[in-house]
PQR file with spaces between the fields and no chain letter, atoms N, CA, C, O and H, PARSE charges and radii, in Angstrom:
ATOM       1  N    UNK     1     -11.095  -10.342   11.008 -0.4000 1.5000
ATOM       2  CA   UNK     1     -11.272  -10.070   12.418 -0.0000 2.0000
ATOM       3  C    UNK     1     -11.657   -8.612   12.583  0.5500 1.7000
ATOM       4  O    UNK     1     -11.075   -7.689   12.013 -0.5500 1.4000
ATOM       5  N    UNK     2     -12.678   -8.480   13.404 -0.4000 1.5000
ATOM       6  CA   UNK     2     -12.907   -6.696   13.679 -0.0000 2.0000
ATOM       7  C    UNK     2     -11.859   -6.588   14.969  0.5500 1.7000
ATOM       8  O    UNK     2     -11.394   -7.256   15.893 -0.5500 1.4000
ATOM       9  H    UNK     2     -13.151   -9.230   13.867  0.4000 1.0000
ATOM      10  N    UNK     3     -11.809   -4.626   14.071 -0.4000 1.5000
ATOM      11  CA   UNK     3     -10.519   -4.340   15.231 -0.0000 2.0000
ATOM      12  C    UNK     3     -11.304   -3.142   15.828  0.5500 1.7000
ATOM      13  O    UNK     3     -12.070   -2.411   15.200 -0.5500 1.4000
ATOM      14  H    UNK     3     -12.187   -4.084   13.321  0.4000 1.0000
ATOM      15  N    UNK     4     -11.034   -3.074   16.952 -0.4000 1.5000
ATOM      16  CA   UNK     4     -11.708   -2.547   18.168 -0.0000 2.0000
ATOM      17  C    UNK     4     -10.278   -1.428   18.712  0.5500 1.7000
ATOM      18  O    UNK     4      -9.143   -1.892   18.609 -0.5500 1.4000
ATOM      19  H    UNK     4     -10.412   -3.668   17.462  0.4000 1.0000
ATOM      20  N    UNK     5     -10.462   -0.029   19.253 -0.4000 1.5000
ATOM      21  CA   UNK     5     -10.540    0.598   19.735 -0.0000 2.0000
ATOM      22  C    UNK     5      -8.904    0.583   19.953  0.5500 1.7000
ATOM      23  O    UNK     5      -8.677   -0.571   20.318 -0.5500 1.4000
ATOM      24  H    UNK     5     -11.384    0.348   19.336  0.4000 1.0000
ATOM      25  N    UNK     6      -7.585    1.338   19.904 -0.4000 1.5000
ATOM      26  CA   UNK     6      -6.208    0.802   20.264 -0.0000 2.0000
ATOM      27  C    UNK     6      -5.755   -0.442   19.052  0.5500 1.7000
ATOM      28  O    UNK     6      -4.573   -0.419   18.711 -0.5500 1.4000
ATOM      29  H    UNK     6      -7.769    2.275   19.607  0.4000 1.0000
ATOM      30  N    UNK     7      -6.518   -1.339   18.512 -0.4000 1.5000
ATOM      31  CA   UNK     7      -5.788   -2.166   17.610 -0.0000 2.0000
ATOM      32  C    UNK     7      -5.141   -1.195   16.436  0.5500 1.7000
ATOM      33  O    UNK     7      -5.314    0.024   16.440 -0.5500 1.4000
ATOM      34  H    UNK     7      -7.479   -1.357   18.789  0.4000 1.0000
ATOM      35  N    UNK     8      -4.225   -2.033   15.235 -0.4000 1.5000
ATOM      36  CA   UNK     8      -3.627   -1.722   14.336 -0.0000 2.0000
ATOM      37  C    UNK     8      -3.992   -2.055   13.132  0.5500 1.7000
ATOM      38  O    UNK     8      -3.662   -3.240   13.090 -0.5500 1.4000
ATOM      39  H    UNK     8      -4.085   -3.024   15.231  0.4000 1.0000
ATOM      40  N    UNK     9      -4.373   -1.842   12.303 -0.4000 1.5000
ATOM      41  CA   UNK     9      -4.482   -2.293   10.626 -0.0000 2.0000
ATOM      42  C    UNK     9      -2.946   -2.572   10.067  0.5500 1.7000
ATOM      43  O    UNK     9      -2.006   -1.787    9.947 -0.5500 1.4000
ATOM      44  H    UNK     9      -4.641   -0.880   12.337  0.4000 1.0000
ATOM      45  N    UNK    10      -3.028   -3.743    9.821 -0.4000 1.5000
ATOM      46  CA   UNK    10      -1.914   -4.483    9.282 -0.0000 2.0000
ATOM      47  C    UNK    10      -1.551   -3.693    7.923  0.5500 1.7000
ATOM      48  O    UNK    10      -2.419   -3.679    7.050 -0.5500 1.4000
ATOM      49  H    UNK    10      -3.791   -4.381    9.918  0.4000 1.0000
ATOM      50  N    UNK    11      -0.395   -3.070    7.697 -0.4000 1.5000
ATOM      51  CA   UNK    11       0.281   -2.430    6.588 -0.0000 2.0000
ATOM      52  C    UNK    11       0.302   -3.315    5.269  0.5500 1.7000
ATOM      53  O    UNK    11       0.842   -2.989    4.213 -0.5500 1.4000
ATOM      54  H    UNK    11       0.310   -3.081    8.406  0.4000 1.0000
ATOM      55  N    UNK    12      -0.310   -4.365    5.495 -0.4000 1.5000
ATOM      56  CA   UNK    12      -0.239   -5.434    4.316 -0.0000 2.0000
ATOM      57  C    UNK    12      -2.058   -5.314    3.342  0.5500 1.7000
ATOM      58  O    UNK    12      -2.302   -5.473    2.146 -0.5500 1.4000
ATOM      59  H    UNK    12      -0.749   -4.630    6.354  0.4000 1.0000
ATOM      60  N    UNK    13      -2.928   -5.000    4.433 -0.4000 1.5000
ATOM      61  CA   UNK    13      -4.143   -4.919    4.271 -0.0000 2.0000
ATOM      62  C    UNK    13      -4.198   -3.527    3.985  0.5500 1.7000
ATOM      63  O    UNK    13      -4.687   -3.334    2.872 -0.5500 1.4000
ATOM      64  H    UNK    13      -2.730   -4.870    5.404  0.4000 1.0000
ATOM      65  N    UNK    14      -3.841   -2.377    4.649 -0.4000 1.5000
ATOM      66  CA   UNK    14      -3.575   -0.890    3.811 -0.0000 2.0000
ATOM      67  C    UNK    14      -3.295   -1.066    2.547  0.5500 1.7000
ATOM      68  O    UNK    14      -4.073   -0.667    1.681 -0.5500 1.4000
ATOM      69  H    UNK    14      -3.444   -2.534    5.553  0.4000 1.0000
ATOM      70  N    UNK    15      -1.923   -1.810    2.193 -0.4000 1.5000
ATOM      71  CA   UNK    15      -1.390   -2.000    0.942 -0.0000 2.0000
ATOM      72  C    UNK    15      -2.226   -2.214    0.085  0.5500 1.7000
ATOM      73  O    UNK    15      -2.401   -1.360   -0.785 -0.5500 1.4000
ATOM      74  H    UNK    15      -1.291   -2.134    2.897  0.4000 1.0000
ATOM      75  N    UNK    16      -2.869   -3.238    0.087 -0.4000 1.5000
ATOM      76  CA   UNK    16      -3.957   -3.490   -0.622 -0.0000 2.0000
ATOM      77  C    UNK    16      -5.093   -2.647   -1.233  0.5500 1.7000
ATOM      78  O    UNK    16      -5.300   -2.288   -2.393 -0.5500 1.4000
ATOM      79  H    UNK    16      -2.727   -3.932    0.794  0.4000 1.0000
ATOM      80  N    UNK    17      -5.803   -2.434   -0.009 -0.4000 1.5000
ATOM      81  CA   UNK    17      -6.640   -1.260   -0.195 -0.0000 2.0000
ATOM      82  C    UNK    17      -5.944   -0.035   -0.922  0.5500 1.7000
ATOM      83  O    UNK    17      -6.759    0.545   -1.639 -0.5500 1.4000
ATOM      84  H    UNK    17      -5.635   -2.725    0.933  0.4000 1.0000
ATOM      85  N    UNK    18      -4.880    0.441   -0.946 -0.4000 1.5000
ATOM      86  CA   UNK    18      -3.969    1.451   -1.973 -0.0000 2.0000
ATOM      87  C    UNK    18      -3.990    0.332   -3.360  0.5500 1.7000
ATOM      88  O    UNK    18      -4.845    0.146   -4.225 -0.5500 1.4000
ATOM      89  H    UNK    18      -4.218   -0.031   -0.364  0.4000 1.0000
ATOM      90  N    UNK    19      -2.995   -0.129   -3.184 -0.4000 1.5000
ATOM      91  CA   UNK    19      -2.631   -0.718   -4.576 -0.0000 2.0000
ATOM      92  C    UNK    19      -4.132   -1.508   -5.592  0.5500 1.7000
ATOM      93  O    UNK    19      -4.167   -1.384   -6.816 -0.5500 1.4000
ATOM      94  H    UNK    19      -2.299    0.022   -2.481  0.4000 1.0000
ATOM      95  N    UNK    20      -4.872   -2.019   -5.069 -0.4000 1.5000
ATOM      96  CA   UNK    20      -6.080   -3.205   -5.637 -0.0000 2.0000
ATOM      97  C    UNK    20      -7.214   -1.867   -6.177  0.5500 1.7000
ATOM      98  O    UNK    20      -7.529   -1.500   -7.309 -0.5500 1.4000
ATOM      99  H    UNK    20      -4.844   -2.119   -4.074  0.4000 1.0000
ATOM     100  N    UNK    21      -7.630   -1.370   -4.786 -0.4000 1.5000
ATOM     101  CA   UNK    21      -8.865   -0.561   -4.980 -0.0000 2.0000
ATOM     102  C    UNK    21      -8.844    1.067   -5.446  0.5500 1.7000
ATOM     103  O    UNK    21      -9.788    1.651   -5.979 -0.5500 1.4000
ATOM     104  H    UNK    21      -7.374   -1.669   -3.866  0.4000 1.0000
ATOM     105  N    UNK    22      -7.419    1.698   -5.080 -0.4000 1.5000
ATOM     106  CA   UNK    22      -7.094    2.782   -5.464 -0.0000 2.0000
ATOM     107  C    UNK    22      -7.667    3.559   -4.153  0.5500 1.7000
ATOM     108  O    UNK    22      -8.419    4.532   -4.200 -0.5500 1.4000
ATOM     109  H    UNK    22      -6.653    1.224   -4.647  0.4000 1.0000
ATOM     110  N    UNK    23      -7.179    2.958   -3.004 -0.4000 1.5000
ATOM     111  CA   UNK    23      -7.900    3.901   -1.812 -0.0000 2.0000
ATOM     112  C    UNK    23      -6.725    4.312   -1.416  0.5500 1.7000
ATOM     113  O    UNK    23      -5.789    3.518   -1.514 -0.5500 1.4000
ATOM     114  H    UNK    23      -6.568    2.168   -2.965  0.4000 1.0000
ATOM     115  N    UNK    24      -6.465    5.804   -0.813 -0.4000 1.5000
ATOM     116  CA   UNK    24      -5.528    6.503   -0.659 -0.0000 2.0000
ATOM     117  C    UNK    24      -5.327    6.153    1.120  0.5500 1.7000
ATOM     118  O    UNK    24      -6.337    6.238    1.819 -0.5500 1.4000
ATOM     119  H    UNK    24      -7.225    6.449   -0.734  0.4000 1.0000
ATOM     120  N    UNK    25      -4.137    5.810    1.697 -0.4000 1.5000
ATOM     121  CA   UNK    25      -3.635    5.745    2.401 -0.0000 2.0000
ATOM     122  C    UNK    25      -4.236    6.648    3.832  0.5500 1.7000
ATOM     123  O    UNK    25      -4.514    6.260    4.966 -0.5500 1.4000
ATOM     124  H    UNK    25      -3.317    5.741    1.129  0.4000 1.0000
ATOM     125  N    UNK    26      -4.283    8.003    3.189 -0.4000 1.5000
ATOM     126  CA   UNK    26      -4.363    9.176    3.929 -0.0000 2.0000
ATOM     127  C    UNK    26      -6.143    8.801    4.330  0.5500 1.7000
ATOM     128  O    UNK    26      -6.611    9.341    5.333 -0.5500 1.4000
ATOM     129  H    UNK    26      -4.057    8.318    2.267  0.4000 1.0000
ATOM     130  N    UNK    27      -6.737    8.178    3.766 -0.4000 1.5000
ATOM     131  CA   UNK    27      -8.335    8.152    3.932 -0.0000 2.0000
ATOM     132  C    UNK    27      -8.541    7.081    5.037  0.5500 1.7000
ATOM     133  O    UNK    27      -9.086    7.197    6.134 -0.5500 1.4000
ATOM     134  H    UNK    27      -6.357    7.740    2.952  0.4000 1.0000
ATOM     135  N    UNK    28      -7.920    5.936    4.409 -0.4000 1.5000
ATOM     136  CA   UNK    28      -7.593    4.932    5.622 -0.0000 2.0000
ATOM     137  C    UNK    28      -7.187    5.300    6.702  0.5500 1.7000
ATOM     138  O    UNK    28      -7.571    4.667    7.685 -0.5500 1.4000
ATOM     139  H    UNK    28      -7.477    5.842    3.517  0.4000 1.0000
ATOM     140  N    UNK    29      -6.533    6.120    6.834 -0.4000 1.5000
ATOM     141  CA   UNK    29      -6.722    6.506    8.157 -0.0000 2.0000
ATOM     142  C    UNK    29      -7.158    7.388    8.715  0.5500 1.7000
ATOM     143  O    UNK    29      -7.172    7.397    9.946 -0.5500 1.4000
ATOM     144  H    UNK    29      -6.220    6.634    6.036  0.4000 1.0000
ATOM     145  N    UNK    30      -7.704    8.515    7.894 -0.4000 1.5000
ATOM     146  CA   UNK    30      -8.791    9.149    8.912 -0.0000 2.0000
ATOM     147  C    UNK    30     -10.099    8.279    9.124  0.5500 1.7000
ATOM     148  O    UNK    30     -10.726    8.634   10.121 -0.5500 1.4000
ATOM     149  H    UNK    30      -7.693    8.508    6.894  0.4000 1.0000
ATOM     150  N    UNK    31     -10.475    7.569    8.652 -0.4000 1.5000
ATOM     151  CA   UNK    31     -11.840    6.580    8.596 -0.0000 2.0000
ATOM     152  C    UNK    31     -11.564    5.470   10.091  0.5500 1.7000
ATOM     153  O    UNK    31     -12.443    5.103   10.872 -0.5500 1.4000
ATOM     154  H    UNK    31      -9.965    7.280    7.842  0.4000 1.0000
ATOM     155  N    UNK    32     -10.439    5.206   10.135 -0.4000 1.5000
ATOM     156  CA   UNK    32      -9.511    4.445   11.160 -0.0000 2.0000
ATOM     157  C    UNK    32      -9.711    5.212   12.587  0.5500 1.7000
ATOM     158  O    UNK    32     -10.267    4.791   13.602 -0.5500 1.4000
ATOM     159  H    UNK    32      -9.726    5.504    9.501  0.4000 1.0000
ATOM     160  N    UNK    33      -8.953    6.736   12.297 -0.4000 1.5000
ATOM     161  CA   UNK    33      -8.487    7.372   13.452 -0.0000 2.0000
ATOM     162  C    UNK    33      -9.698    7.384   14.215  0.5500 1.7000
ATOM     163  O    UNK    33      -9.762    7.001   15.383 -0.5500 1.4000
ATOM     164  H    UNK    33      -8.501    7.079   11.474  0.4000 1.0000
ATOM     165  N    UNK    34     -10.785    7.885   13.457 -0.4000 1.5000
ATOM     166  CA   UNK    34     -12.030    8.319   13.885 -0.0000 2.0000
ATOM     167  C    UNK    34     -12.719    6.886   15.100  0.5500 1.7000
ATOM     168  O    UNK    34     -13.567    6.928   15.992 -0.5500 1.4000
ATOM     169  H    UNK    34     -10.733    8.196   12.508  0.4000 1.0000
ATOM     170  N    UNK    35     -12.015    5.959   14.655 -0.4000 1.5000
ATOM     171  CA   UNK    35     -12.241    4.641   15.845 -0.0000 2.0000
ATOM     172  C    UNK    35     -11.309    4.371   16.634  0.5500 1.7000
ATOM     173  O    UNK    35     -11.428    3.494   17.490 -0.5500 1.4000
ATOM     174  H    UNK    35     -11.326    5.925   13.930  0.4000 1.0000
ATOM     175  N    UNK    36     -10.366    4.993   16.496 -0.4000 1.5000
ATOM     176  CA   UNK    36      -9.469    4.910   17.810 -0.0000 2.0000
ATOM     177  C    UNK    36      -8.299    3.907   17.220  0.5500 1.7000
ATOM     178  O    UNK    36      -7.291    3.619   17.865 -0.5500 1.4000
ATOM     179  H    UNK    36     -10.270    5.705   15.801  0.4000 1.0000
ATOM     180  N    UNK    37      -8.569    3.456   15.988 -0.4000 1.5000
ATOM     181  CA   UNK    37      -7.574    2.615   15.481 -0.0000 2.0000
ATOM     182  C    UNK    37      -6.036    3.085   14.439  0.5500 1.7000
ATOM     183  O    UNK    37      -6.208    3.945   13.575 -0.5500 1.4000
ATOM     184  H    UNK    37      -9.388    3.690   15.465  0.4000 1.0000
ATOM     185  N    UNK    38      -4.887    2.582   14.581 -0.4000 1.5000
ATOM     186  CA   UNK    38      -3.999    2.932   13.731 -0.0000 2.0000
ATOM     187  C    UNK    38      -3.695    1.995   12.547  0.5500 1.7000
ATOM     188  O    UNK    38      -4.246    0.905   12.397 -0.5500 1.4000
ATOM     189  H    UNK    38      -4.747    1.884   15.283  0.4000 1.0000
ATOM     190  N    UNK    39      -2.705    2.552   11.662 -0.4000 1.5000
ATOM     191  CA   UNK    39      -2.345    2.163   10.376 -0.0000 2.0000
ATOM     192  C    UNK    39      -0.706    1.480   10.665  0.5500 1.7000
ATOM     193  O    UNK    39       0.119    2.135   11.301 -0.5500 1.4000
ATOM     194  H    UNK    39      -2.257    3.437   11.784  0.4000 1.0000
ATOM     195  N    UNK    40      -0.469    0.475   10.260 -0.4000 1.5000
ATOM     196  CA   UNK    40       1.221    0.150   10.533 -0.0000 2.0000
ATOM     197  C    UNK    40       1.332    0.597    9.091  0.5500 1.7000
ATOM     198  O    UNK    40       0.995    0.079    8.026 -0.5500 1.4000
ATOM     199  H    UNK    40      -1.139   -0.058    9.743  0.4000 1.0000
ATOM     200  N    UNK    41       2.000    1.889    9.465 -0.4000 1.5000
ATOM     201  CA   UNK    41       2.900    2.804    8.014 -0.0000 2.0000
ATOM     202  C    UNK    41       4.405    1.858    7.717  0.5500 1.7000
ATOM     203  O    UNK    41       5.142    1.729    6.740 -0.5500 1.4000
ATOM     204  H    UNK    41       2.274    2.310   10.330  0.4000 1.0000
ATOM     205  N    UNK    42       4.393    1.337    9.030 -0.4000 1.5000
ATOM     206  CA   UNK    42       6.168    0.647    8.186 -0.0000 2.0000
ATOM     207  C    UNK    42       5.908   -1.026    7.351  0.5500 1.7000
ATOM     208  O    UNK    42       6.784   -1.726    6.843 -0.5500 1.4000
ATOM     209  H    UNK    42       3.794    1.441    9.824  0.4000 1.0000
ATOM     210  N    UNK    43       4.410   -1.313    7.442 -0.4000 1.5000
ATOM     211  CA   UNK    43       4.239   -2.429    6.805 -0.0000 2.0000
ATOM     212  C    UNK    43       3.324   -1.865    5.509  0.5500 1.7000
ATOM     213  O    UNK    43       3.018   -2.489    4.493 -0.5500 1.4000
ATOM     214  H    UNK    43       3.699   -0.744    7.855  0.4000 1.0000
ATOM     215  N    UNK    44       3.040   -0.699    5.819 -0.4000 1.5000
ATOM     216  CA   UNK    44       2.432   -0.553    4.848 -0.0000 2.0000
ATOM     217  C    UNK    44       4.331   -0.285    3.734  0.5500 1.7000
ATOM     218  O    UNK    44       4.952   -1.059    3.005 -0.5500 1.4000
ATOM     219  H    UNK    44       3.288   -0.192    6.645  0.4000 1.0000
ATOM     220  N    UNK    45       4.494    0.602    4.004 -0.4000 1.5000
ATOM     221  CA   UNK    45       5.868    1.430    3.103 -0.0000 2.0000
ATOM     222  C    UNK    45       6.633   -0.138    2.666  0.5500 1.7000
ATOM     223  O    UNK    45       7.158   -0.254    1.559 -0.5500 1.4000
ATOM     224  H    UNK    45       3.989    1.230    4.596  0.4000 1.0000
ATOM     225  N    UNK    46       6.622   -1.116    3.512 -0.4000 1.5000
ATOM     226  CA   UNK    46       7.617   -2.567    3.124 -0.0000 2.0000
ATOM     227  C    UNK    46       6.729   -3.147    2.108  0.5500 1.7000
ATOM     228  O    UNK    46       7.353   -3.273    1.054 -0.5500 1.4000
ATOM     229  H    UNK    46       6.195   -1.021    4.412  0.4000 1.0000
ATOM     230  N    UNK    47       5.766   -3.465    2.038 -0.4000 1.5000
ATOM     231  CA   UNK    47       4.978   -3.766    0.748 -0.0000 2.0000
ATOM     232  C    UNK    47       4.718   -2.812   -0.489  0.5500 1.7000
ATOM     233  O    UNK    47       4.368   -3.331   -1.549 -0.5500 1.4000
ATOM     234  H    UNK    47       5.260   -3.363    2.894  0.4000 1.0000
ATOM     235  N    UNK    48       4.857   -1.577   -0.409 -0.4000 1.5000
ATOM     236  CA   UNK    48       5.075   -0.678   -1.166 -0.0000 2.0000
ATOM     237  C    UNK    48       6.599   -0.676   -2.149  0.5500 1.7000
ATOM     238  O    UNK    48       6.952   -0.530   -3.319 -0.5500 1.4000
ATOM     239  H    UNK    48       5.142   -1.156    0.453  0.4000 1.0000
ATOM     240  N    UNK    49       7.179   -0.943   -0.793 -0.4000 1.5000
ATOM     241  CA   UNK    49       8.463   -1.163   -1.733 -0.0000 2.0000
ATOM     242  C    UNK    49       8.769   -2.308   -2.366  0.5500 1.7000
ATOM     243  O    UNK    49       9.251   -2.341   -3.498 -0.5500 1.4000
ATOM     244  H    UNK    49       6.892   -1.062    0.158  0.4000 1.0000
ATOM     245  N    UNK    50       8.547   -3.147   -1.782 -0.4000 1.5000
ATOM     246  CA   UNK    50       7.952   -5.282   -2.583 -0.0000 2.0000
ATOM     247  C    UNK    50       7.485   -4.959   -3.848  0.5500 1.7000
ATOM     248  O    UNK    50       8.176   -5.144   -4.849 -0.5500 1.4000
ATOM     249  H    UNK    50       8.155   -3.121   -0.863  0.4000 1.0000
ATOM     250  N    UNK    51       6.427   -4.515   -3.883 -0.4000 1.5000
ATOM     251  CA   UNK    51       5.955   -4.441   -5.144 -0.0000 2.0000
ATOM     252  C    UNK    51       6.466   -3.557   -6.030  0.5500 1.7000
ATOM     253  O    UNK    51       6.349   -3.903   -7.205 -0.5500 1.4000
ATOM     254  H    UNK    51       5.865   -4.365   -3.070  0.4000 1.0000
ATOM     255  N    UNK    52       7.185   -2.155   -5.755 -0.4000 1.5000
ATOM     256  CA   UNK    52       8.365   -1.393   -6.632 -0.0000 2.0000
ATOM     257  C    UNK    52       9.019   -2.071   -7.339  0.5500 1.7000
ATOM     258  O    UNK    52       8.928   -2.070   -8.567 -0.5500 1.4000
ATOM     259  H    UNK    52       7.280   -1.874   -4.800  0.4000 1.0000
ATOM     260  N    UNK    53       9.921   -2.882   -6.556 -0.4000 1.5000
ATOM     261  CA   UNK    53      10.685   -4.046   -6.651 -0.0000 2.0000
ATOM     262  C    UNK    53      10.666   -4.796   -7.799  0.5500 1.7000
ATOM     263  O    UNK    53      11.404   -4.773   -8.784 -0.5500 1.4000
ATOM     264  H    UNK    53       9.995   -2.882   -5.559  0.4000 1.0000
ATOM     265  N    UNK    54       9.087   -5.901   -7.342 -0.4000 1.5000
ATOM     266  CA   UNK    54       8.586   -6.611   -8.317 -0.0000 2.0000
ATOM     267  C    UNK    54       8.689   -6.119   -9.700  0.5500 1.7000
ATOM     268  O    UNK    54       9.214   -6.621  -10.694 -0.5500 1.4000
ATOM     269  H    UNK    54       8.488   -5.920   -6.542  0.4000 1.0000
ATOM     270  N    UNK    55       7.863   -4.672   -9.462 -0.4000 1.5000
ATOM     271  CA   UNK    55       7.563   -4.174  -11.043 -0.0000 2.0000
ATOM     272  C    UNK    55       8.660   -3.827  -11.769  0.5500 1.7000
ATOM     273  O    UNK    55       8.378   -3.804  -12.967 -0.5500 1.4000
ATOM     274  H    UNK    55       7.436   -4.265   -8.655  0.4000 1.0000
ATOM     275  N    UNK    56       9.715   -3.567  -11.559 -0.4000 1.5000
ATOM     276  CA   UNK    56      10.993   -3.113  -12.048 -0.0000 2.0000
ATOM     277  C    UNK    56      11.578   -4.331  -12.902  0.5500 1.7000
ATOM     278  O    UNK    56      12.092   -4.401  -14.019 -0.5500 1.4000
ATOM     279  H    UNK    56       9.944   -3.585  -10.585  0.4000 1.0000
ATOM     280  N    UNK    57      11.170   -5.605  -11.527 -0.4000 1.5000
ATOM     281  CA   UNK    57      12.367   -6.515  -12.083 -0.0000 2.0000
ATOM     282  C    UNK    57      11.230   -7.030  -13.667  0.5500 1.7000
ATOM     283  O    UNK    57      11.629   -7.635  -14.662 -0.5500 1.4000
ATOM     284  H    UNK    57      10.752   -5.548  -10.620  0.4000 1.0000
ATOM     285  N    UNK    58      10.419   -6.745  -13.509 -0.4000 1.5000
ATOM     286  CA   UNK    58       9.201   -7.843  -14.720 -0.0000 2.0000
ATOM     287  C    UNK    58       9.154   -6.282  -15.638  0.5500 1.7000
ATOM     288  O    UNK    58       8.204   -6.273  -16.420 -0.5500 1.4000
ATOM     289  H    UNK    58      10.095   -6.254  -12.700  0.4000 1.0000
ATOM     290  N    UNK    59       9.957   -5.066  -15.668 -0.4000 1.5000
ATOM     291  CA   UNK    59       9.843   -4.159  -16.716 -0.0000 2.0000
ATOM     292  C    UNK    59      10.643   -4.233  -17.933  0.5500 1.7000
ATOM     293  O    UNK    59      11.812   -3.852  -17.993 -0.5500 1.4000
ATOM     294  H    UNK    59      10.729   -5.073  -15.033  0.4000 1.0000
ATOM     295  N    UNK    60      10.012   -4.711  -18.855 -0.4000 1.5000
ATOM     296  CA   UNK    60      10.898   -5.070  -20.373 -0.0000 2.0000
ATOM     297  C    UNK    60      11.181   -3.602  -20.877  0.5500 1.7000
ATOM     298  O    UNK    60      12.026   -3.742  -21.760 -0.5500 1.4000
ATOM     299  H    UNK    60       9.062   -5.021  -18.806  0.4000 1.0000
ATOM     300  N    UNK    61      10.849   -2.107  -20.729 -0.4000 1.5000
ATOM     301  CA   UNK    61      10.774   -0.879  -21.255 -0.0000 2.0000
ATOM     302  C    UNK    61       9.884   -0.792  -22.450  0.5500 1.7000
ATOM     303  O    UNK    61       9.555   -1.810  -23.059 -0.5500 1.4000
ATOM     304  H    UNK    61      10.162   -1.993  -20.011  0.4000 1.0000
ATOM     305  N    UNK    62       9.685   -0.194  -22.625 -0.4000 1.5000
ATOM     306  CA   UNK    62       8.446    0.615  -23.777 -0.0000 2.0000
ATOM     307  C    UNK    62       8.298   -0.153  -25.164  0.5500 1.7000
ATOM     308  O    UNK    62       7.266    0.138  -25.768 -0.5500 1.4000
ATOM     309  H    UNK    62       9.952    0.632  -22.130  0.4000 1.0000
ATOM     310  N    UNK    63       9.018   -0.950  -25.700 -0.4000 1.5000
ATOM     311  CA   UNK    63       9.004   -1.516  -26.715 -0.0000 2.0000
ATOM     312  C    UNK    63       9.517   -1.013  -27.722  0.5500 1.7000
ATOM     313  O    UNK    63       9.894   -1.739  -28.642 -0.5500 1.4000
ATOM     314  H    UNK    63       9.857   -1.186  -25.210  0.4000 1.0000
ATOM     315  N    UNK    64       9.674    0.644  -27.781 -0.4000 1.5000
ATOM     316  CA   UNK    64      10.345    1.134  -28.694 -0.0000 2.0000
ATOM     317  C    UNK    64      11.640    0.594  -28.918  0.5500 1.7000
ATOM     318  O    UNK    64      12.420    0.351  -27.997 -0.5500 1.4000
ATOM     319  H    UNK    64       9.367    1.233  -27.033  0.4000 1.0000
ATOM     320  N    UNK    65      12.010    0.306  -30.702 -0.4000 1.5000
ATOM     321  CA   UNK    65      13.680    0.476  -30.441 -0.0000 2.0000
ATOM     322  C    UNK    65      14.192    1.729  -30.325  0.5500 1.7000
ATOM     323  O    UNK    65      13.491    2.741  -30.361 -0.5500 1.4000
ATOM     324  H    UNK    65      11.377    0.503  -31.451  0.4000 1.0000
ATOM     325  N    UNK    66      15.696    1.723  -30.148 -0.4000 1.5000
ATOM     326  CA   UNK    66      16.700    2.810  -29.801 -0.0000 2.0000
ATOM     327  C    UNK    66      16.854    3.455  -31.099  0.5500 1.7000
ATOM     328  O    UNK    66      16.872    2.733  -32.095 -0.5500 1.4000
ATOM     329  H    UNK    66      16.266    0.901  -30.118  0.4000 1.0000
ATOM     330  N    UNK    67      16.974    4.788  -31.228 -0.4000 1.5000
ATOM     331  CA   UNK    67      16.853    5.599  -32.342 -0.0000 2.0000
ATOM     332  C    UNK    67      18.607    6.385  -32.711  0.5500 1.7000
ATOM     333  O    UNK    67      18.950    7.103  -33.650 -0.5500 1.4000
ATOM     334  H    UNK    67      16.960    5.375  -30.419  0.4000 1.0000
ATOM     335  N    UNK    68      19.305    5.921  -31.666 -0.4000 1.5000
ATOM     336  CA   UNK    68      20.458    6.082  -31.770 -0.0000 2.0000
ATOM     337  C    UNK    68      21.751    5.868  -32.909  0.5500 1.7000
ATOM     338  O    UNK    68      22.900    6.187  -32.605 -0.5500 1.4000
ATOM     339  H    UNK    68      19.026    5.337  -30.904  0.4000 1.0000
C-alpha cells in the first residue's frame, strides 16, 4: 500500500529493511520524514528484540571446547 503524507511505516517493515537489506534505521527515516511520513520505533525495537531472542535461543557457542 502507498503511504501518503501523516501515515506510519509499520516497525515490522523497518525491521526488515534493517535486518534483510542492511538499511540503517536512521536513513529510513530521513527518506520518510522528507514525505511527511513516520517510522513506528516501538514496532520497530519489538521485532528487534524477537529476533535477539530468537538468535540466542538457536546459539550453540563457538564450537570450541573448554580449555579449562
Amino acid at each position: 500500500r502507498e503511504l501518503k503524507k501523516g501515515d506510519s511505516l509499520d516497525g515490522e517493515t523497518a525491521f526488515k529493511l534493517y535486518d534483510t537489506y542492511g538499511f540503517p534505521l536512521d536513513l529510513t527515516q530521513d527518506a520518510l520524514r522528507a514525505r511527511g511520513i513516520h517510522v513506528d520505533l516501538s514496532g520497530f525495537q519489538d521485532a528487534m528484540h524477537r529476533q535477539r531472542a530468537e538468535a540466542r535461543a538457536h546459539w550453540q557457542g563457538s564450537g570450541d571446547k573448554a580449555t579449562e
